[in-house]
LUMSETOR-599035 format. One line per field, with one value per residue (C-alpha): residue in three letters; x, y, z; residue number from 1. Coordinates in Angstrom, 1 decimal, padded with zeros to 4 digits, m for minus. Last residue first. Example, Ala and Ser with C-alpha at 12.3 -4.5 7.8 and 13.67 -1.06 7.14 Angstrom:
// LUMSETOR-599035
resn SER	ALA
east 013.7	012.3
north m001.1	m004.5
up 007.1	007.8
resi 2	1
This chain:
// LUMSETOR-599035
resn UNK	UNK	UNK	UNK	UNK	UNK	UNK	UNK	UNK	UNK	UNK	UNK	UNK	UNK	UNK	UNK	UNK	UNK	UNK	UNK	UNK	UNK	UNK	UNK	UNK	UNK	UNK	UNK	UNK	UNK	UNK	UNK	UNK	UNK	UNK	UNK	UNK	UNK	UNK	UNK	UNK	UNK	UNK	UNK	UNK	UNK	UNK	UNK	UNK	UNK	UNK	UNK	UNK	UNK	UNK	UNK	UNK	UNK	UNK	UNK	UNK	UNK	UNK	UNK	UNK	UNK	UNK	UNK	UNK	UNK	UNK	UNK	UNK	UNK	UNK	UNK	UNK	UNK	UNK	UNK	UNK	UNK	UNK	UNK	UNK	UNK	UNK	UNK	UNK	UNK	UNK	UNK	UNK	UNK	UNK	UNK	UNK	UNK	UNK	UNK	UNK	UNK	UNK	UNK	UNK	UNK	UNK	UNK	UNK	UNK	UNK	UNK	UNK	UNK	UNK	UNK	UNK	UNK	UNK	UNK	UNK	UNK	UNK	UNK	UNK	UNK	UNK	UNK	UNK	UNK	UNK	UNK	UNK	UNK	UNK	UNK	UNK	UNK	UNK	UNK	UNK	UNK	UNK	UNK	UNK	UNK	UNK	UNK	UNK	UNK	UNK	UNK	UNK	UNK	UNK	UNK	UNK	UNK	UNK	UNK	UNK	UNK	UNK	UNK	UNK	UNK	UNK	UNK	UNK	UNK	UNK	UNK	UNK	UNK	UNK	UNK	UNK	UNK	UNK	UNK	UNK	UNK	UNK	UNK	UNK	UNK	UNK	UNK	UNK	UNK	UNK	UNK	UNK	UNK	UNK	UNK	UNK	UNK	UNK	UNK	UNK	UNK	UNK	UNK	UNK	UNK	UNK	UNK	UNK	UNK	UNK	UNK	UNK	UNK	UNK	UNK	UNK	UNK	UNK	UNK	UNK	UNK	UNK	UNK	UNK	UNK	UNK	UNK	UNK	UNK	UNK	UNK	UNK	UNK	UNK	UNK	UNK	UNK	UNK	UNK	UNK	UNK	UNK	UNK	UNK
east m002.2	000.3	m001.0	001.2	000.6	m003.3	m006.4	m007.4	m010.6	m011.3	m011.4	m014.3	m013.1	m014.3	m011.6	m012.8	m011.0	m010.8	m007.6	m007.7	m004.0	m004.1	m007.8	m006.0	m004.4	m008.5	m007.7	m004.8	m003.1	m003.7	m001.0	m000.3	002.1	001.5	001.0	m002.9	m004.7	m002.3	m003.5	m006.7	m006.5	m005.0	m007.8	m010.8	m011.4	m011.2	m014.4	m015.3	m014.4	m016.4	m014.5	m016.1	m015.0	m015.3	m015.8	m016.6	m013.8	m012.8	m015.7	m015.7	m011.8	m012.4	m014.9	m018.7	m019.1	m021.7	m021.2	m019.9	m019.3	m022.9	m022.8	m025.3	m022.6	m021.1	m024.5	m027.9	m026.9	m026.2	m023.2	m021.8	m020.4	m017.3	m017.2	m018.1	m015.3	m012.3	m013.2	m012.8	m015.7	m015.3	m015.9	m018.5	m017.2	m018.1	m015.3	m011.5	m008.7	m007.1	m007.1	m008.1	m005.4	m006.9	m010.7	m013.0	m016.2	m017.0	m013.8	m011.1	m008.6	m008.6	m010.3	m012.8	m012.8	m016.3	m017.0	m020.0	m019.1	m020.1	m021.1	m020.9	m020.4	m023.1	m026.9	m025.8	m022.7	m023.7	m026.4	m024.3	m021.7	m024.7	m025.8	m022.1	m022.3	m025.8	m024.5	m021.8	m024.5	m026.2	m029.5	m029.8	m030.0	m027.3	m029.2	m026.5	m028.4	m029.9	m032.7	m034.1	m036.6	m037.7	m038.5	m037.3	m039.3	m038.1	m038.8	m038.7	m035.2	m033.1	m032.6	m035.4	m035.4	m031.4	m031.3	m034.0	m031.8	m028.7	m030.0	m029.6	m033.8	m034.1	m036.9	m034.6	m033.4	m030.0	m028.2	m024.9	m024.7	m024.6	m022.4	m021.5	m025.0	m025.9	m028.5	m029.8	m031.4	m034.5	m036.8	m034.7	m036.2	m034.5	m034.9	m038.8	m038.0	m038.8	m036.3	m033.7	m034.7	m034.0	m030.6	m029.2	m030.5	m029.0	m025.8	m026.3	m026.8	m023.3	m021.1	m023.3	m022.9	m024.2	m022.8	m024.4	m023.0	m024.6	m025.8	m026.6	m029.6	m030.1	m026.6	m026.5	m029.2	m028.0	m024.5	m024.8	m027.7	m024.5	m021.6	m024.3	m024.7	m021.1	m021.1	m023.9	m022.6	m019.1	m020.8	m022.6	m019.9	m017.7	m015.2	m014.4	m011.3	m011.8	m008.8	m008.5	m006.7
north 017.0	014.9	013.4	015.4	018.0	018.2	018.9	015.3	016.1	019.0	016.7	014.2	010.8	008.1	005.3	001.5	m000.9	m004.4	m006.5	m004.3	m003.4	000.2	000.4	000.6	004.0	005.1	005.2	007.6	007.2	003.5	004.0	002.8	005.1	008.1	008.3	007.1	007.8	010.9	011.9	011.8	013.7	016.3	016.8	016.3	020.0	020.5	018.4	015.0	011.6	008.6	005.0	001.8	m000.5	m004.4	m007.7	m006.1	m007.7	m004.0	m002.8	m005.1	m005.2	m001.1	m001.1	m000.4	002.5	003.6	007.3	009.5	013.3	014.4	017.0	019.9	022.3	022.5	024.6	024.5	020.9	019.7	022.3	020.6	018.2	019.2	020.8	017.2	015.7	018.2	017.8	014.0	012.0	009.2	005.4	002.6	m000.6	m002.6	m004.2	m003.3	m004.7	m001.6	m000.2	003.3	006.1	008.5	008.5	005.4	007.0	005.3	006.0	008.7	009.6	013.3	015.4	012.3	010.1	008.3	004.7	002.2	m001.2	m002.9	m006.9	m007.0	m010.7	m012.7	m011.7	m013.6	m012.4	m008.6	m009.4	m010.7	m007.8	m005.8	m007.5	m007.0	m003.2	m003.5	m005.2	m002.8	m000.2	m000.9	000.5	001.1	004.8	004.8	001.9	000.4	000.9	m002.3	m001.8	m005.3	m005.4	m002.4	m003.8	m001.8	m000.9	002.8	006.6	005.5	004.2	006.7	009.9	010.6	007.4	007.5	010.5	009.6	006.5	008.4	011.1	014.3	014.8	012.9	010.3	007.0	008.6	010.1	009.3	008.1	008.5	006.3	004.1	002.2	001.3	m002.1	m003.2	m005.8	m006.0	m008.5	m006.0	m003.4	m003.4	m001.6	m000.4	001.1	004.3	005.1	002.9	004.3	007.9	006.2	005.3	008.6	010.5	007.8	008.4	012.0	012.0	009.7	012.9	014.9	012.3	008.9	005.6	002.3	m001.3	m003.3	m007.1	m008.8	m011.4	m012.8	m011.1	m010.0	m007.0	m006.0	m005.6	m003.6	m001.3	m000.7	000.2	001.9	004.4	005.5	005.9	008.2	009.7	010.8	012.2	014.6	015.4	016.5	015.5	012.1	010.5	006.6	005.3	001.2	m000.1
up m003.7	m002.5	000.9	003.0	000.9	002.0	m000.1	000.0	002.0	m001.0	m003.0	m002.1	m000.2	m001.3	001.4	000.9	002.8	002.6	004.2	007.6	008.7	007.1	009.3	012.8	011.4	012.6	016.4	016.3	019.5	019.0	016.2	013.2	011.3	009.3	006.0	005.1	008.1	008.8	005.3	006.0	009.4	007.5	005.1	007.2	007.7	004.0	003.3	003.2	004.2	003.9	005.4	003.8	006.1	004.5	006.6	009.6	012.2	012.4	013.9	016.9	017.6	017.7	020.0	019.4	021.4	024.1	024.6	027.7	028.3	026.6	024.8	026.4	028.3	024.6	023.8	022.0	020.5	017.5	016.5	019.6	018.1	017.3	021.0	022.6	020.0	021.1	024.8	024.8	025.4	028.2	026.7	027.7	025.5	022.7	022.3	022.6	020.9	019.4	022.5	023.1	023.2	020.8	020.9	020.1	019.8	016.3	014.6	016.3	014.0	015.9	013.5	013.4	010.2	009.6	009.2	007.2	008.0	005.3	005.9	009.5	011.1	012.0	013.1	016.4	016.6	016.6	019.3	021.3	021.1	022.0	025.0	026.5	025.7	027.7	030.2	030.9	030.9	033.7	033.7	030.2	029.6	026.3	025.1	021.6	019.0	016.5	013.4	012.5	015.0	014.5	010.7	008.0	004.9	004.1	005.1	009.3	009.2	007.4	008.5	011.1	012.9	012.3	014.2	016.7	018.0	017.8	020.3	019.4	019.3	022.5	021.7	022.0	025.1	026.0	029.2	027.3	024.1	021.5	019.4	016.1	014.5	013.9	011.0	009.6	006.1	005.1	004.5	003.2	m000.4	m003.7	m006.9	m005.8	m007.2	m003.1	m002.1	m004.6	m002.9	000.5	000.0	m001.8	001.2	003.5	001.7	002.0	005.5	005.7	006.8	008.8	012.0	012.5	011.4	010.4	010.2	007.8	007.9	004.7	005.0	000.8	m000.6	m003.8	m004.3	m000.5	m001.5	m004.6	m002.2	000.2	m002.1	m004.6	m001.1	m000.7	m004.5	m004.2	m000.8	m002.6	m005.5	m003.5	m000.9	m004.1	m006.5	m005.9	m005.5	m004.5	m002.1	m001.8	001.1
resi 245	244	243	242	241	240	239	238	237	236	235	234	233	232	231	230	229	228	227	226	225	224	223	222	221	220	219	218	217	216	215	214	213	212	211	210	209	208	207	206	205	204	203	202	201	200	199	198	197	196	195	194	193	192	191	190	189	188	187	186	185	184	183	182	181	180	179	178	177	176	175	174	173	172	171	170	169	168	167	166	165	164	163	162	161	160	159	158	157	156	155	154	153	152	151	150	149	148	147	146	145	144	143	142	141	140	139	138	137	136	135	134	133	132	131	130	129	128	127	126	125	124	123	122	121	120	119	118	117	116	115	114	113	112	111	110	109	108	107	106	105	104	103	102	101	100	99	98	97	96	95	94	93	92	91	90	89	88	87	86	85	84	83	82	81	80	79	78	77	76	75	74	73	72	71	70	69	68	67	66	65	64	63	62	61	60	59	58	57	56	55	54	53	52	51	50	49	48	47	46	45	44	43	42	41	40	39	38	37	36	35	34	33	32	31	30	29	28	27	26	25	24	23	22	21	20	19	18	17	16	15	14	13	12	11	10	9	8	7	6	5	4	3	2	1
């Protein structure tokens, strides 16, 4: 596990992003996993300006994100589909068929969770997997207590993540109680996590990640067992004794 210090959410999405665009100038079909959430806007920010200096084409990029919600349409603003519409996708040259999302209205939804894993092997394993840290270690939707071996899987919201993130939505009574998550087995056979953290929020949940033991009650200790790990994490996430700052 490699930890990068940086000094701010700023310089943590720019070196977030030169992780990803030094991949895609090497490889000729690399395959990134994608998150949602404030943390990687700035990453996707950093993303599309090198697009538009023209340093950089996504044409032959694939992409998975980790998880939806369930019973939200592609056009629902707080959808993930629209988010990375907005964020990313539609400011540079990806394909739509390119671009994956787990269907949080699919009819039956443990099909569409087994689709996904299909789809996954069949554009080969994920390059970067691109991870935030939840107040609780969870990563994707994987709250405390879910297996380290799962897959893509249909998961129930716990009430700490529907009221984080329901600064999205007009109320609490909004957030869905269900998402689409890839599981943890599936994110963790990416060949390198790059984990963003920021803020002074995230600071004791980083230093759980890295002191505390391994634990399925904290889904994101899984990643001190991965072989390449990437922590930038800006300083006032490492504001924490526990972590010695």
């Amino acid at each position: 596990m490699k930890i990068v210090k940086v000094k701010d959410y700023q310089e943590m999405s720019q070196k977030a992003s030169s992780v990803l665009l030094d991949l895609i100038a090497k490889k000729a079909d690399p395959v990134l996993g994608l998150a949602t959430g404030s943390t990687p806007i700035g990453m996707y920010q950093s993303l599309i300006k090198a697009y538009e200096q023209e340093t950089v084409s996504f044409k032959h990029v694939k992409t998975f994100n980790l998880d939806e919600y369930v019973g939200l349409g592609r056009q629902h603003p707080n959808s993930y589909h629209y988010f990375m519409n907005e964020k990313l996708f539609k400011h540079i040259d990806i394909g739509s068929g390119q671009t994956f999302i787990p269907d949080g209205t699919a009819n039956d939804l443990v099909v569409e969770c087994q689709n996904y894993e299909q789809q996954i092997r069949e554009a080969g394993q994920i390059d970067i997997q691109v991870l935030g840290l939840g107040l609780n270690g969870h990563i994707g939707f994987n709250e405390p207590g879910t297996s380290f071996s799962s897959r893509t899987h249909v998961i129930d919201l716990m009430e700490s993540t529907r009221l984080a993130n329901a600064r999205f939505f007009d109320s609490v009574d909004e957030v869905p109680t269900q998402a689409i998550t890839m599981g943890i087995d599936t994110i963790t056979e990416s060949k390198l996590i790059l984990l963003l953290v920021s803020g002074e929020k995230k600071a004791t949940a980083l230093a759980r990640l890295i002191n505390g033991e391994v634990s399925e009650e904290f889904p994101a200790s899984i990643l001190n067992r991965h072989p390449n790990v990437i922590i930038i994490a800006d300083e006032a996430a490492c504001r924490c004794r526990e972590y010695g700052n």
